[in-house]
C-alpha positions as CSV (number, residue, x, y, z in Angstrom):
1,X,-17.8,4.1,9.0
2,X,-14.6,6.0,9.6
3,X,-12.6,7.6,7.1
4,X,-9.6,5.3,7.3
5,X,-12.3,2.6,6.6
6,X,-13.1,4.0,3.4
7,X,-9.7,5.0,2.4
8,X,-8.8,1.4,2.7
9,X,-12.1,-0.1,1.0
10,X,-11.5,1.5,-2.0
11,X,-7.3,0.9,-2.2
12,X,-8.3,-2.6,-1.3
13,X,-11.1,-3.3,-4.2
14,X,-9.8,-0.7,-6.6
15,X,-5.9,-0.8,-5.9
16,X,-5.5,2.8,-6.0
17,X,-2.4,5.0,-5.9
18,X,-3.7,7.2,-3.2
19,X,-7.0,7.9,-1.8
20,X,-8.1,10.9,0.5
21,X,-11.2,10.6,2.5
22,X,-13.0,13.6,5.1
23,X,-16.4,13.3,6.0
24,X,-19.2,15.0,8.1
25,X,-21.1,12.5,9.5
26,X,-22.7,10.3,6.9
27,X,-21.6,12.6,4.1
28,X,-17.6,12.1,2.7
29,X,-15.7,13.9,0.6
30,X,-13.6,11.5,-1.7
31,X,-10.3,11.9,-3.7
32,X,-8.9,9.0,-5.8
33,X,-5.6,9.4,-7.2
34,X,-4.9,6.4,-10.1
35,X,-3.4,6.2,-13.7
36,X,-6.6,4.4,-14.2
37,X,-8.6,7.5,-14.4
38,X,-6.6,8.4,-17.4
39,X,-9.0,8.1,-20.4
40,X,-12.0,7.4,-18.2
41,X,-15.0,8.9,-18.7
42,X,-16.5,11.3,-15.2
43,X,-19.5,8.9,-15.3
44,X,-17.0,5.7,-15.5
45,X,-14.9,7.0,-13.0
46,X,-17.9,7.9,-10.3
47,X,-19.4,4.5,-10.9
48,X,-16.1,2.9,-10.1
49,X,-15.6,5.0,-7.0
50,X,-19.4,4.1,-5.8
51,X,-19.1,0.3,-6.8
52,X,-17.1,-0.8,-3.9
53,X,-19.4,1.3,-1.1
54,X,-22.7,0.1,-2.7
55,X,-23.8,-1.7,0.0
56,X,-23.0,1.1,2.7
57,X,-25.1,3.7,1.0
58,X,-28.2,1.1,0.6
59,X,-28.0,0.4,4.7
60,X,-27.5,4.3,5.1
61,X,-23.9,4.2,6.8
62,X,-22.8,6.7,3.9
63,X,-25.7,9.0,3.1
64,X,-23.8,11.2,0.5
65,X,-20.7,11.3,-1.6
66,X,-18.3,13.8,-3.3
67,X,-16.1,12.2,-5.2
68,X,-13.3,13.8,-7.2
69,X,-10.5,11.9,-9.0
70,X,-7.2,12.3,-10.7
71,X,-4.6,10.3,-12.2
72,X,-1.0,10.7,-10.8
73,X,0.5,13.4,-12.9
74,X,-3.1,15.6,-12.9
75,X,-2.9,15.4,-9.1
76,X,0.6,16.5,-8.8
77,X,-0.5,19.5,-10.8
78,X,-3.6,19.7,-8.3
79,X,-1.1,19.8,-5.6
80,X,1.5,22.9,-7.2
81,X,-1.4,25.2,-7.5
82,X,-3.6,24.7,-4.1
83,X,-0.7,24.8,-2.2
């Protein structure tokens, strides 16, 4: 599965804002940028993220996941200070 795969998978079932994918074979790397993850609890917010690519990680196609998210504002900070 490439990343632009995933990238859209998740912007498709979730309508995110944004969502940034890099992967290493079966293991990706996930940010998720949404005003949904305001409030939300980390749990929440990974189950949400993994929902949508359930059925890749039971055949195997993803292996691993790192998944980070932010809502719009706490990602423009993200951005100022690792740039």
């Amino acid at each position: 599965m490439t990343n632009e795969e995933v990238e859209q998978l998740l912007k498709s079932d979730l309508a995110l804002s944004d969502v940034k994918v890099k992967s290493e074979g079966t293991h990706y790397q996930i940010i998720a940028i949404d005003d949904q993850f305001e409030g939300m609890s980390r749990v929440k917010k990974q189950q949400m993220i993994y929902s949508p690519l359930s059925e890749k990680i039971a055949d195997g196609t993803i292996h691993a996941i790192t998944i980070k998210t932010f809502s719009n504002s706490q990602w423009e900070r993200e951005k100022l200070f690792n740039s």
